[in-house]
Every structure is written in C-alpha cells, then in structure tokens.
N, C-alpha and C positions, 0 to 999 in steps of 0.2 A: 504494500500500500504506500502512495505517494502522500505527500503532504504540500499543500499547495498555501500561500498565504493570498489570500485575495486582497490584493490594494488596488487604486485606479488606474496605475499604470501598466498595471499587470491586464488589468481589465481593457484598455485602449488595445490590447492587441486585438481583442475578437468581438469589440463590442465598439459603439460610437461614443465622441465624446458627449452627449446629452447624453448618452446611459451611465457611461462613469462620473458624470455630475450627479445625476439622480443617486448614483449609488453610496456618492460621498454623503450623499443630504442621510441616506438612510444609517450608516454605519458610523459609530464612536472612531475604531481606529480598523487596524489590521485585522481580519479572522479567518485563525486559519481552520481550514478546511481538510475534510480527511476523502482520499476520494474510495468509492466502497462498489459493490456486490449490487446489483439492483433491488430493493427494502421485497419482503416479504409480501407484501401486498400490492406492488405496484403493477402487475399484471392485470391484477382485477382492477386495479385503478382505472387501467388504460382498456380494456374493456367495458368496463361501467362509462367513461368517454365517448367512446365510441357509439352504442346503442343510444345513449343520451343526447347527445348531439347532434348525432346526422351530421358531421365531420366527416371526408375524406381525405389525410392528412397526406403529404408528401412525406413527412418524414417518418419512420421506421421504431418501434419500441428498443429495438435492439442495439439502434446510435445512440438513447442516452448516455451520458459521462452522468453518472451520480455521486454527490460529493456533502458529508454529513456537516454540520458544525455546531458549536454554539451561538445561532443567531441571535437568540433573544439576550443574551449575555451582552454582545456587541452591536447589537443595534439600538438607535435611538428610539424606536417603538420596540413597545413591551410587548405584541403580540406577534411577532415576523418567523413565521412557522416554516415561510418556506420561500424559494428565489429561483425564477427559471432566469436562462440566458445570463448566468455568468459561470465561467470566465467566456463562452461562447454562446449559440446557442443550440449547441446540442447540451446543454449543461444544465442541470437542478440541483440546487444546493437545499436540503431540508435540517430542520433545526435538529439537533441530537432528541429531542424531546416528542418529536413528532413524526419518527418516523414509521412508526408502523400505523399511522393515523391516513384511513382510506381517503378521507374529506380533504384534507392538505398534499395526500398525493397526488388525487385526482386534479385536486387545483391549477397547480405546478405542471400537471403533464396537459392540462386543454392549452395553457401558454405554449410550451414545445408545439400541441400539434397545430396550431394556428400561426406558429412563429411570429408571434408580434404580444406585448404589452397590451396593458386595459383590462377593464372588467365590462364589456358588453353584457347585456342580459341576458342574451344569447349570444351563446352558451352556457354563461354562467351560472345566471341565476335558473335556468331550465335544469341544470344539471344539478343544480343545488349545494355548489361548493365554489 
C-alpha cells in the first residue's frame, strides 16, 4: 500500500486549478491518504447506481483508484465522508469512518460515473444519497 499526501499541488496535476482552490477552501492542511482494496460494499454501491439512475457511464467500476483517510479530522466541515476526483478523476477518497457506509459510497461513485461535481436532483436526490 502506497501513501499519498494530498496537497494542491499535488492535486494541479490531474485536476484544475478551481478544483484545487475549492479543495484548499475544504481542507485545514495536508491529509494523507492510504490508497486501498475496493470497501466491501462498493459493488453494491455501484449497482444500487446504476438501477437508480438510469446512468450509462463511460467509465468502468474496475478504474477506480480508492484511497481511505481521515477527512473529517482535516477538513474544515465536520461532516466530509467522502471526495471523488482527487488526486484524478478516477479517484475516491472516503473518510476512514465511512467506509463501509453504502449511502456515502454510492454518493462518491454517481460523481465518478457522471464525471463532473454538483449535486443535481437527478440523480441524487432520486437515488437518495
């Protein structure tokens, strides 16, 4: 297992700078990152997506890069369970706390398969996460 520390400029390689602005707004300092095994649940996650959504994604369950950390320890919101698109965006970073939590996987993977930020109602709130 590697260990990645996510800063902005680490993040300027596979992301834009408005996302490594945004990312700075969201984080205290440095967090490092473990990167991991795909969570336990995240199949059905991306299932449960799928049927919900009426998505056909371009991208693949089997490209994410997953990578664990203490978010909520180093983020400036107390509640930040989970983070697609960094350091790329085949990338999910979920909080060590929430990883086996189906609601915040599923969250984090409708960003992957839509490749883009926001929270649209659709999909989101249709899917209910």
């Amino acid at each position: 297992m590697r260990l990645l520390l996510v800063t902005c400029a680490l993040l300027l390689l596979g992301t834009t700078a408005g996302s490594c602005q945004d990312t700075t707004e969201l984080f205290i300092d440095t967090v490092p990152v473990l990167h991991v095994a795909p969570p336990l649940l995240a199949e059905q996650a991306w299932a449960y997506d799928l049927a919900c959504s009426g998505l056909h994604p371009t991208v693949r369950f089997e490209d994410i890069n997953w990578w664990v950390a203490d978010l909520i320890a180093h983020s400036k919101r107390h509640n930040l369970e989970g983070y697609w698109g960094l350091p790329d965006s085949s990338s999910i970073v979920i909080d060590l706390r929430s990883v086996n939590n189906p609601s915040v996987l599923a969250h984090e993977i409708l960003h992957y398969m839509r490749q883009e930020g926001g929270h649209p109602d659709d999909p989101f709130k249709k899917c209910g996460v």
